[in-house]
C-alpha positions as CSV (number, residue, x, y, z in Angstrom):
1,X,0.0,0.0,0.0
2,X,3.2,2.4,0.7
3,X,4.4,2.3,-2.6
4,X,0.8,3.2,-4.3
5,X,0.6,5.8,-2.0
6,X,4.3,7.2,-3.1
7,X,3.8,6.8,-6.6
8,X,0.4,8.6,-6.1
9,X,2.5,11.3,-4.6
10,X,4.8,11.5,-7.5
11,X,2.8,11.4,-9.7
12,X,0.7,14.3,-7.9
13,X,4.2,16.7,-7.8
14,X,5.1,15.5,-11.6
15,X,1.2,17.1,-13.1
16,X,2.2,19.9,-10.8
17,X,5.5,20.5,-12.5
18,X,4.6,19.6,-15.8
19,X,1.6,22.7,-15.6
20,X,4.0,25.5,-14.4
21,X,6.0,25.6,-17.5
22,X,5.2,26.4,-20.8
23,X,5.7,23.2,-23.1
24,X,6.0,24.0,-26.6
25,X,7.2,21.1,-28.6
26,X,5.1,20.5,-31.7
27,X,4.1,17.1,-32.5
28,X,5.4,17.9,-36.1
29,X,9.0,18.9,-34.5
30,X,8.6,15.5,-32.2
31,X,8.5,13.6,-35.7
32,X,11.2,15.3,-37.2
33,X,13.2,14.9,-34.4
34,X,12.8,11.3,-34.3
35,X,13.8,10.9,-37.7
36,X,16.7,13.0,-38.0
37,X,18.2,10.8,-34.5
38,X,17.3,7.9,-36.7
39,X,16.5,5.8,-33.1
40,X,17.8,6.3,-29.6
41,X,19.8,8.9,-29.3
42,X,22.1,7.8,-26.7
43,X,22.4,4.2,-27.7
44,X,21.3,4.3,-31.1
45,X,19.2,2.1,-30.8
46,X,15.7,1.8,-33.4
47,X,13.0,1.1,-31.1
48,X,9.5,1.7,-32.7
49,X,8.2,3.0,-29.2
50,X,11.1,5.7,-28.6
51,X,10.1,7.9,-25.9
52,X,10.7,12.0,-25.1
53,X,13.1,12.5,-22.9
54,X,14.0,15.7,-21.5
55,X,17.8,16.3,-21.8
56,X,17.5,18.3,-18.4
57,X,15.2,16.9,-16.2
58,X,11.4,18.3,-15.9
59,X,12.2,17.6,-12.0
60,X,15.3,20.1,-12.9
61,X,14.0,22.8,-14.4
62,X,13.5,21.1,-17.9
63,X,10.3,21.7,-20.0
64,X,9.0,20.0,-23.7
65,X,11.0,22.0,-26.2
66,X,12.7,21.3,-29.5
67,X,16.0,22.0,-27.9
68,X,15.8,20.2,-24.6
69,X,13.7,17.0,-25.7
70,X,15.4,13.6,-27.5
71,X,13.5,10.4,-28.6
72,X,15.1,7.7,-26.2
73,X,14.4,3.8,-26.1
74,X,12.6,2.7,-23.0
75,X,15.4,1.1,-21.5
76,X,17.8,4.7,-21.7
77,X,15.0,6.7,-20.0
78,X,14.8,4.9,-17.2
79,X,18.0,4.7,-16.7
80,X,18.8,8.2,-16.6
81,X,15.7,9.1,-15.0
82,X,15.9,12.3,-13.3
83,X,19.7,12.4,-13.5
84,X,21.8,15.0,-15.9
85,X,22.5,14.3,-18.7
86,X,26.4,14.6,-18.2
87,X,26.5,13.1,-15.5
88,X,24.7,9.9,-16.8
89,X,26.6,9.7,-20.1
90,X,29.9,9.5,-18.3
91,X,28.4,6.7,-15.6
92,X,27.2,5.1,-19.1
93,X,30.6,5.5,-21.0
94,X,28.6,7.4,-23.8
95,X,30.1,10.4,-25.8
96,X,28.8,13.1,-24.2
97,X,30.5,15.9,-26.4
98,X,29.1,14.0,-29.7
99,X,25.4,13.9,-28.7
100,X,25.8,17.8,-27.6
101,X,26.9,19.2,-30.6
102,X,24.5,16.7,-32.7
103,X,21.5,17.7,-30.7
104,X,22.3,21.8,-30.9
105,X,22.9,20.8,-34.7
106,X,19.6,19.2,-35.7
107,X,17.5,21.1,-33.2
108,X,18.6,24.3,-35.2
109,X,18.5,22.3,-38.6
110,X,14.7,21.6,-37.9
111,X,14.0,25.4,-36.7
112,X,15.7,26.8,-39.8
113,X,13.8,23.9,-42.0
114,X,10.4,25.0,-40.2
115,X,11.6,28.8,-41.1
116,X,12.0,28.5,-44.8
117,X,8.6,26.6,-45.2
């Protein structure tokens, strides 16, 4: 009964998070983003059910935008959780620096794409 009644509570302060900031990641830049990773993007991995994941943390300060959200296989997302993104790469012996500069890249190839119609 304890841990219905914690993950009631968390799930409580999560909608509470989640409606204080503004989310503003369009379904259309959610598929383009998913193609353009071509699968997981920290493993790589081409899971038909990849998930959002917020680079920094909702519980951090994070919200749904086009340059804070990756697609992620179920297995990635809950391993990094709440943790950042850093942080969880290194534990993970991931290339941090690569996914960086490849997110910045094709978040602002899909803004200019969206600009010029």
């Amino acid at each position: 009964m304890t841990s219905r009644s914690r993950a009631a509570t968390y799930a409580r302060r999560r909608q509470r998070r989640m409606a204080k900031v503004e989310h503003d990641l369009t379904d259309a830049q959610w598929v383009r983003l998913r193609a353009a990773w071509g699968g997981c993007a920290y493993c790589g991995a081409d899971d038909p059910q990849l998930q959002k994941d917020c680079v920094l943390p909702i519980s951090r300060g994070g919200r749904y935008t086009l340059a804070n959200v990756v697609p992620a296989c179920r297995s990635c997302n809950a391993s990094k959780c709440n943790a950042e993104v850093t942080t969880w790469m290194r534990r993970k012996k991931l290339d941090e620096a690569e996914f960086l500069v490849r997110q910045a890249d094709l978040a602002r190839e899909i803004l200019a794409r969206a600009a010029t119609g």
